[in-house]
C-alpha positions in Angstrom: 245.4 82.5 255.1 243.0 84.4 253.0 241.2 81.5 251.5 240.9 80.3 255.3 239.1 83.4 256.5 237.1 83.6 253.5 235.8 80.5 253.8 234.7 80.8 257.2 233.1 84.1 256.5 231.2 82.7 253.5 230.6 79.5 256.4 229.4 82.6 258.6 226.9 84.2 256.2 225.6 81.0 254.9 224.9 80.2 258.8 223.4 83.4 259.2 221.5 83.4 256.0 219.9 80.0 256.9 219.1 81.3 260.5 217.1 84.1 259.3 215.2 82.3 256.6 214.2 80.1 259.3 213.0 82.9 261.3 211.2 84.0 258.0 209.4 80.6 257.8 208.6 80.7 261.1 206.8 84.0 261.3 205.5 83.3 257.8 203.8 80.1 259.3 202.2 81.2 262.6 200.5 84.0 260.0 199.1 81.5 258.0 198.0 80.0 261.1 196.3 82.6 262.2 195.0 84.0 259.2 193.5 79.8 258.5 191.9 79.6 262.4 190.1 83.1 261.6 188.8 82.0 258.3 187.6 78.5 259.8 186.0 80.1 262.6 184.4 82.5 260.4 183.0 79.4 258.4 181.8 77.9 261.5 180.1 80.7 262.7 178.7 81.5 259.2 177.2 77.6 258.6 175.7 77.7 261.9 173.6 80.9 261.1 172.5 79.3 257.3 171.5 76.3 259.4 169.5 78.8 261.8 167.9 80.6 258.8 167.0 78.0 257.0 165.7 75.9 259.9 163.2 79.4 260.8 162.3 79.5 257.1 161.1 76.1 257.0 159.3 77.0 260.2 157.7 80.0 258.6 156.6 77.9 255.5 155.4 75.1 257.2 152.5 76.8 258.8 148.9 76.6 258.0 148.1 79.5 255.5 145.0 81.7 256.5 143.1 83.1 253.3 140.3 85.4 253.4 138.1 84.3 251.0 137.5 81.2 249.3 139.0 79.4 246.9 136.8 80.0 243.5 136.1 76.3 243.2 133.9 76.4 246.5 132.3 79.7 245.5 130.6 77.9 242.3 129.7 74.3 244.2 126.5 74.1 245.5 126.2 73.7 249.7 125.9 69.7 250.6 123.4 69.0 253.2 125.4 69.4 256.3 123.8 66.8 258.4 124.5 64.6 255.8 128.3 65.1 256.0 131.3 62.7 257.7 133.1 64.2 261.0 136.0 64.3 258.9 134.4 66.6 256.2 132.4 68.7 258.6 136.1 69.4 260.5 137.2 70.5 257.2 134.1 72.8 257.1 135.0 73.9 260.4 138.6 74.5 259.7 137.3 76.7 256.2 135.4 78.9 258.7 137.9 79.7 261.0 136.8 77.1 264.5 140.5 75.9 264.7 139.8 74.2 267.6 136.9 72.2 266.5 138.4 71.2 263.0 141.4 69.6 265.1 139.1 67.9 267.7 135.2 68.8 267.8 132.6 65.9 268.2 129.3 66.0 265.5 126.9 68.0 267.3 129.4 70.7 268.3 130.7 71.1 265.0 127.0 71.3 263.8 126.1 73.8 266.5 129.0 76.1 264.9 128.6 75.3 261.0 124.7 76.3 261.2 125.7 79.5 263.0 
């Protein structure tokens, strides 16, 4: 009777042991869970503010840059006759002296007008 009792006590433990590693598993998995949703969403949240960032950056660098004073090559060239010049090139002109709104869409005279001002 003693090998029959000791069998089903080590039948008992072996039960038990099995029962509590599966627990172990168990709370070892929802964890890991937890800790991978946190880290995905943390990913998530972080590539959506890099493509925020970079998409404001881009923004910022894409705009026209104002300067003060002229580039050196223009100081040295001499003044073309401004009558002379193309709508295109007196826009330009235009543009160089700060009459945004006629470089994009002034006609000939106006943009005369303002360049001989």
């Amino acid at each position: 009777m003693h090998t029959a009792t000791a069998t089903a006590t080590a039948a008992r433990i072996a039960r038990a042991d099995a029962a509590s590693w599966g627990q172990a598993m168990a709370a070892a998995a929802r964890s890991a869970a937890a800790v991978l949703v946190a880290v995905y969403t943390a990913g998530l949240v972080l590539g959506a503010w890099v493509h925020q960032l970079s998409a404001a950056l881009a923004t910022l660098a894409s705009r026209p840059h104002q300067t003060t004073k002229p580039a050196p090559a223009a100081q040295h060239r001499p003044a073309p006759a401004v009558d002379r010049l193309t709508v295109r090139e007196l826009r330009q002109l235009a543009r160089q002296a700060g009459h945004r709104a006629l470089a994009r869409s002034g006609r000939r005279a106006d943009l005369l007008q303002a360049l001989a001002a």
